[in-house]
N, C-alpha and C positions, 0 to 999 in steps of 0.2 A: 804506612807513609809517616805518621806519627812519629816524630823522633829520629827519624833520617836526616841526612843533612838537605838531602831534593828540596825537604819543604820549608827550609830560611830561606833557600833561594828562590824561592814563589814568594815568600812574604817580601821579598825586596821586591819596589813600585816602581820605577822611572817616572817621575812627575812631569818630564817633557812627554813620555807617552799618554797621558791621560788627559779629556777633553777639558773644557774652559769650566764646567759643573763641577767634576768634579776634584778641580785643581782648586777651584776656590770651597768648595767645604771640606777638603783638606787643611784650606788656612784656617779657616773656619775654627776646626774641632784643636787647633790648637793657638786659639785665642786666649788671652790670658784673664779676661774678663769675665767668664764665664762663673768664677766662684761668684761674683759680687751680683750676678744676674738671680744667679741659683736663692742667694741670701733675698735680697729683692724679693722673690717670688714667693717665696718660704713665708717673709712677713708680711704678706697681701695675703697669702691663703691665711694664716691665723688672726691675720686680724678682719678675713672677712667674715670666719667663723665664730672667733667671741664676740665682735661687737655685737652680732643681735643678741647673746644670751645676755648682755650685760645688759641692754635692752630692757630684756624681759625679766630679768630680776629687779631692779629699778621701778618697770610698771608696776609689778607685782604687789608693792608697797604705795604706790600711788591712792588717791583717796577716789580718783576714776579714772579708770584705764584704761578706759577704751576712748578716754578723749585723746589721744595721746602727748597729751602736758603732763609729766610726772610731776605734779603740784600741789597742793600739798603734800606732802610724805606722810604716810599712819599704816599701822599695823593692823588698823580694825578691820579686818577680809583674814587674818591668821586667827585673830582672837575670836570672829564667826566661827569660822573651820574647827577651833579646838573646842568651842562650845557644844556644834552639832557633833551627836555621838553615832551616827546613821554608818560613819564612813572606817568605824572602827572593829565591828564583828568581821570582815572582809578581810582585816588584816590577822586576827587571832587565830592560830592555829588548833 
């Protein structure tokens, strides 16, 4: 059936023949609006994704961070970390 002509004319619809549902998600799906939704939604998912990393890089540096005021800013929690040597045979092959 594939490649016949029978089946253009099954893909041709009559839109009087079809109920009120789905006459209207036929308008639907050729709304023009639909790029500017897609974008929309696109910058809600990344930006619900980075914000917390940025978040957490931010606290990271914080002087206490678990209060959650990133306030003072200091690096002293890296220059700990690179002091203790505990966490570096683990990585040496």
């Amino acid at each position: 059936m594939i490649g016949t002509a029978q089946l253009s004319t099954l893909a041709i619809i009559d839109e009087r023949e079809l109920d009120e549902r789905s006459r209207l998600l036929r308008r639907l799906s050729r709304w023009n609006g639909w790029p500017t939704v897609a974008k929309t939604a696109g910058f809600a998912a990344i930006t619900l994704i980075y914000i917390p990393l940025v978040w957490l890089a931010i606290m990271s540096i914080s002087e206490s961070p678990l209060s959650g005021i990133p306030y003072p800013l200091t690096l002293d929690h890296y220059g700990a970390l690179m002091d203790d040597e505990r966490w570096l045979p683990p990585l040496q092959l």
